[in-house]
C-alpha positions in Angstrom: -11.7 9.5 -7.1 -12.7 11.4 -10.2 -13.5 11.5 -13.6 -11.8 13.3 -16.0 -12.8 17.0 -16.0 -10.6 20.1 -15.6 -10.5 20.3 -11.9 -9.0 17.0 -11.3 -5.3 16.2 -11.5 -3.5 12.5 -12.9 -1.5 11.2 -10.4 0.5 8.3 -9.8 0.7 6.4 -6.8 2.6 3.4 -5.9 0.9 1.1 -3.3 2.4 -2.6 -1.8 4.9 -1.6 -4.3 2.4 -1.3 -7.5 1.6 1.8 -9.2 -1.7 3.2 -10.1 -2.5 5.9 -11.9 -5.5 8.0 -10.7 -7.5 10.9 -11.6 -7.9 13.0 -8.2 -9.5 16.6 -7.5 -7.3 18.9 -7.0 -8.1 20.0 -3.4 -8.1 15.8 -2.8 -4.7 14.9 -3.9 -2.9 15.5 -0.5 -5.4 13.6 1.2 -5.0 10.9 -1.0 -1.3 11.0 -1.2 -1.9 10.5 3.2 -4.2 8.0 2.6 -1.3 5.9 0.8 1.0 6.4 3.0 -1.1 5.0 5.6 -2.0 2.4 3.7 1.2 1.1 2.4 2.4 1.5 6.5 -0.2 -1.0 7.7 0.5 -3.5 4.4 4.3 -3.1 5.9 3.2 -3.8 9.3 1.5 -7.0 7.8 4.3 -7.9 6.1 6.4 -8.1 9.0 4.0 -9.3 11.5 2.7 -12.5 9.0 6.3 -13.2 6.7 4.8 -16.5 6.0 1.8 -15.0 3.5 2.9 -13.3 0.4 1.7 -10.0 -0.7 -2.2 -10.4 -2.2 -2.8 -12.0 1.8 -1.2 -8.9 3.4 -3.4 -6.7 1.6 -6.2 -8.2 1.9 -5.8 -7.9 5.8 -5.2 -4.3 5.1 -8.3 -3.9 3.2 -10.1 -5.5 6.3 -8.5 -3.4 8.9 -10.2 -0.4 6.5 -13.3 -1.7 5.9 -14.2 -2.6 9.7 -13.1 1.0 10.9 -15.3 2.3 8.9 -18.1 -0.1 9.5 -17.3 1.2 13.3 -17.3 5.1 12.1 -20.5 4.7 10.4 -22.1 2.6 13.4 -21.1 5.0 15.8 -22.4 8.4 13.2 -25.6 6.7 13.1 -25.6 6.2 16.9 -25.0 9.6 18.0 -27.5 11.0 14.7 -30.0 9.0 16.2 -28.9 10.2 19.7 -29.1 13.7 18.2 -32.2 13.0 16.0 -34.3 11.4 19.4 -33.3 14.5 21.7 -34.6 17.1 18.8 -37.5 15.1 18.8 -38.2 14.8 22.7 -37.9 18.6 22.6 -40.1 19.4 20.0 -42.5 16.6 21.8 -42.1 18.8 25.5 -43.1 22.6 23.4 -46.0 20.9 21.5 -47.0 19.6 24.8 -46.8 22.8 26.7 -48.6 24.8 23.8 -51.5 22.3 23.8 -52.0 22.7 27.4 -52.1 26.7 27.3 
């Protein structure tokens, strides 16, 4: 989210049935908006699934589902930029290599 400046919008948005007011980019706010929508699906999902645990519970299981996807997304961008970063450096390795021997 942003801070107040002229290129970012207030908006309002309601999630597990709360509202929040944020201050959003402009070229942000649909992705936001998206990203609430998603979110308040899953706390439903919860919700439904677990009856028995009232709301904070519910989202706190959403906030886990989040946080390990992206503890998965970053493991596996840091797998394939080391991937990436090893093969650069094999090749570079292979051309100094062959220049040395000429």
């Amino acid at each position: 989210m942003a801070t107040s400046s002229p290129d970012t919008n207030p908006i309002l948005v309601v999630v597990a049935g709360r509202p929040y007011p944020l201050r959003v980019e402009a070229r942000d706010e649909v992705g936001v908006r998206a990203l609430v929508d998603e979110i308040n699906e899953r706390f439903n999902d919860f919700q439904v699934k677990f009856s028995d645990r009232d709301t904070q519970d519910c989202l706190v299981m959403t906030l886990l589902t989040y946080a390990d996807e992206l503890r998965s997304a970053r493991k596996m961008a840091d797998t394939s930029l080391e991937g990436e970063l090893a093969s650069r450096l094999k090749a570079l390795d292979v051309l100094v290599d062959g220049m040395l021997q000429v």
